[in-house]
N, C-alpha and C positions, 0 to 999 in steps of 0.2 A: 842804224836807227837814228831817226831824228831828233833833234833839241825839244823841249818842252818849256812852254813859260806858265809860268805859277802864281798865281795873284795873293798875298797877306792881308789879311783887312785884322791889326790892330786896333781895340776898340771897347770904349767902356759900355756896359752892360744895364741897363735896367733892370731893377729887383724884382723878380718875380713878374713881370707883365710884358709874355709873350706881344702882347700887339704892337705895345707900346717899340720891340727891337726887333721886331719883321719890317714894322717900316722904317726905322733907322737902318737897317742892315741892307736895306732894298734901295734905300740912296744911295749908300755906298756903292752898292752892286753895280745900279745904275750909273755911278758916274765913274767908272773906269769904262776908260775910251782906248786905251790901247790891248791890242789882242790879247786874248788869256784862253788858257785849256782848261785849270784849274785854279779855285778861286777857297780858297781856307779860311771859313771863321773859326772863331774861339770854342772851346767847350763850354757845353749848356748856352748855347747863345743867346738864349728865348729867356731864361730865367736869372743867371748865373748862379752860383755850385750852394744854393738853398738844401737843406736838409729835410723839409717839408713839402716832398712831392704832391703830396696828398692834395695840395689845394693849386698847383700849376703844373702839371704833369700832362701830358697830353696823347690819346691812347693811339695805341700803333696806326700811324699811317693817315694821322690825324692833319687837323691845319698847317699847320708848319711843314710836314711833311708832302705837302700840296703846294705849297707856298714854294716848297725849292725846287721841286719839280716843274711848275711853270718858269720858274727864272732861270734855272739850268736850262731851258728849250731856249727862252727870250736870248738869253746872252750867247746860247750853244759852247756851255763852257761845264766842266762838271763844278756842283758846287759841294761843300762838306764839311761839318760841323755836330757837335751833338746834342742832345737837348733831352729832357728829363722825359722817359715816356710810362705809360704803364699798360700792362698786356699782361691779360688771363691774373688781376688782382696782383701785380710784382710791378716793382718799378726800376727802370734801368738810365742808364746816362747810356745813352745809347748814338752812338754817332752815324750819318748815314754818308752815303757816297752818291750822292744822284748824279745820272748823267745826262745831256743835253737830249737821249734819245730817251728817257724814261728809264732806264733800265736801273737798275740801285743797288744796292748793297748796303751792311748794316755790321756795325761792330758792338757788342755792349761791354763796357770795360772790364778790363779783369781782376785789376790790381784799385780795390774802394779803399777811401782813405778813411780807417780806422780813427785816427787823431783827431779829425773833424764830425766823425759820425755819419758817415757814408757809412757805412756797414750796417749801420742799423737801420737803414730809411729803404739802401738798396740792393737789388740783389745783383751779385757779381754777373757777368759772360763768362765763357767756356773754353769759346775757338779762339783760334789767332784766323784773323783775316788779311791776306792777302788779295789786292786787287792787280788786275793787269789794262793799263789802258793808254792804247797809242804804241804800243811795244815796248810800255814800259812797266814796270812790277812794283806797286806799292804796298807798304806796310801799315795800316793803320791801328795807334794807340791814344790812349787818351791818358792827361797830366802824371799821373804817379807812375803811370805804366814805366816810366821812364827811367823811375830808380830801378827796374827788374832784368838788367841784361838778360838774363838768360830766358824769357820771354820774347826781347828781342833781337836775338843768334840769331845771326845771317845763317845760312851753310853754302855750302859748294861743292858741286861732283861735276866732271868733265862731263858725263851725260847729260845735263839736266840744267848746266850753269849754276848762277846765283838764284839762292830764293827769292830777292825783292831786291832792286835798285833804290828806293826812297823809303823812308819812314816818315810819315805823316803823324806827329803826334800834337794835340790842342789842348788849352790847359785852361786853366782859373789857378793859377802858378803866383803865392802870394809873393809880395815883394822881399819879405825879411828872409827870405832862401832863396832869391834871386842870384845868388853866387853859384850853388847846387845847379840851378835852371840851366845856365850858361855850359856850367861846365858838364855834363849831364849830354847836352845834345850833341858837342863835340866830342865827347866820347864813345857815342853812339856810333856816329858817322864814322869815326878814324877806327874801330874795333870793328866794325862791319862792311868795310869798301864802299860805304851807299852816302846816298844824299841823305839829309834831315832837315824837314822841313817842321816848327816849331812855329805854331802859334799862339798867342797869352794875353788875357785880357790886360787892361791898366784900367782906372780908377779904384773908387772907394765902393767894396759892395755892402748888400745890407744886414753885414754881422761888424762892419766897422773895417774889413781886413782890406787893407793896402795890394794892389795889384801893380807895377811899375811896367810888364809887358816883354821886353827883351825879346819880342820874337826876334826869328834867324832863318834862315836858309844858310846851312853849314854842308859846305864841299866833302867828298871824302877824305881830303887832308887835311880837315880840321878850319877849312875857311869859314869868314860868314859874307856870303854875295850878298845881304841884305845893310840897307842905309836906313832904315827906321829906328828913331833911337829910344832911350827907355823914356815910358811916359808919355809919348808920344802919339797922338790919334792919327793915323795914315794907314792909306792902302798904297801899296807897290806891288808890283809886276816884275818880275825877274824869269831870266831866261835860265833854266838848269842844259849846262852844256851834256851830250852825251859824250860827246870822243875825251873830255876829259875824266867821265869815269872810266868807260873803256879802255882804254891809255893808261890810265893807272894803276887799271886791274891789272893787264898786261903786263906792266913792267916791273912791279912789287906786287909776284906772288905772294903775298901771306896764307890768303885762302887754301890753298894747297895745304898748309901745316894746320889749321885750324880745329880743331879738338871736335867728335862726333859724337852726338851724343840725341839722344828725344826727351819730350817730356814726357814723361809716366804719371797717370792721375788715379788717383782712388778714391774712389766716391765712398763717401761715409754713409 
């Protein structure tokens, strides 16, 4: 299988007004000149992580959702990011996957953060989604998903391989747990054989809270191939090698011993 390169668009957010960071997010988009397959904004990119859907929320499949779909064709890259929506009266942080040929995909998070009052504004997702593309296996989650390993267990059977080679996870990741972020995606990556791709706003949103960013692209052994540093507003383009996860899968089976297990849910 082939390498894939991966575009980070690190970047601060405008409060609440979608137009206002479709066309900042559309500059960025537009001025990377070097080749990309996939290109990752922050979560809620349209709004930032507002508790107040009710007045920027935007209904399934709505502008934004229009909006990625023409530039994933223009750029022929997939783009993916999440943004507040509301469907059948519920409101979700809902992240999508659009691909340069129209076709899309949708994750709605699973794990709302409590702390901040996500739980009350939104309703959680269900599934773990899994996408496949280019011959490679992504994992998409979004910010807290991230303290829930066992959401995010790889598995492995000699029949069937690896469940996902990448985890795509986007955040509004405040700066004062910036320690957790870090170490959080690299743990992710080293306990799952896979890539981790992590992207996180920076600036100041508008409840006051500090963002500093620390995206990364972390290797299966715990690297980070990314040079953007905290705080920092950039887009990079990084190449995910594939013979170095293959190679590693290879040569340190772990997978082999890796404990079996499903999730089991009970609806109340």
């Amino acid at each position: 299988m082939s390498n894939i390169k991966v575009t980070l668009v690190q970047s601060p957010i405008y409060w609440e007004d979608p137009a206002a960071n479709r066309k900042m997010f559309e500059e960025k988009i537009r001025q990377i000149t070097e080749p990309t397959e996939i290109i990752v904004l922050p979560e809620v990119f349209t709004t930032g992580f507002t508790m107040e859907p009710a007045g920027c929320a935007e209904p399934h499949q709505g502008e934004t959702f229009q909006w990625m779909k023409r530039l994933a064709a223009e750029k022929n890259a997939v783009i993916t990011g999440s943004i507040a929506t509301e469907e059948n009266g519920k409101y979700y942080n809902r992240l999508i996957w659009m691909q340069p040929d129209g076709k899309h995909f949708q994750y709605d998070k699973k794990h709302l953060f409590t702390f901040a009052g996500e739980t009350k504004n939104f309703t959680p997702g269900k599934e773990k989604v899994i996408v496949e593309y280019k011959g490679w296996k992504f994992l998409l989650l979004i910010c807290y998903d991230l303290r829930f390993p066992v959401w995010s267990k790889n598995n492995y059977s000699s029949e069937k391989g690896f469940d996902y080679d990448c985890i795509i996870n986007i955040a509004n990741w405040p700066a004062p747990r910036s320690h957790p972020w870090r170490v959080l995606l690299m743990a992710r990556a080293i306990e799952n054989q896979a890539y981790v791709i992590g992207v996180n706003r920076i600036g100041t949103d508008g409840k006051g809270m500090e963002h500093s960013g620390d995206s990364a692209l972390i290797s299966p052994l715990g690297e980070n191939f990314s040079n953007i540093m905290p705080n920092e507003e950039k887009t990079e383009t990084i190449p995910m090698p594939r013979c170095q996860l293959d190679d590693f899968r290879k040569k340190f089976r772990v997978a082999d011993d890796w404990d079996r297990f499903e999730i089991f849910r009970s609806e109340k």
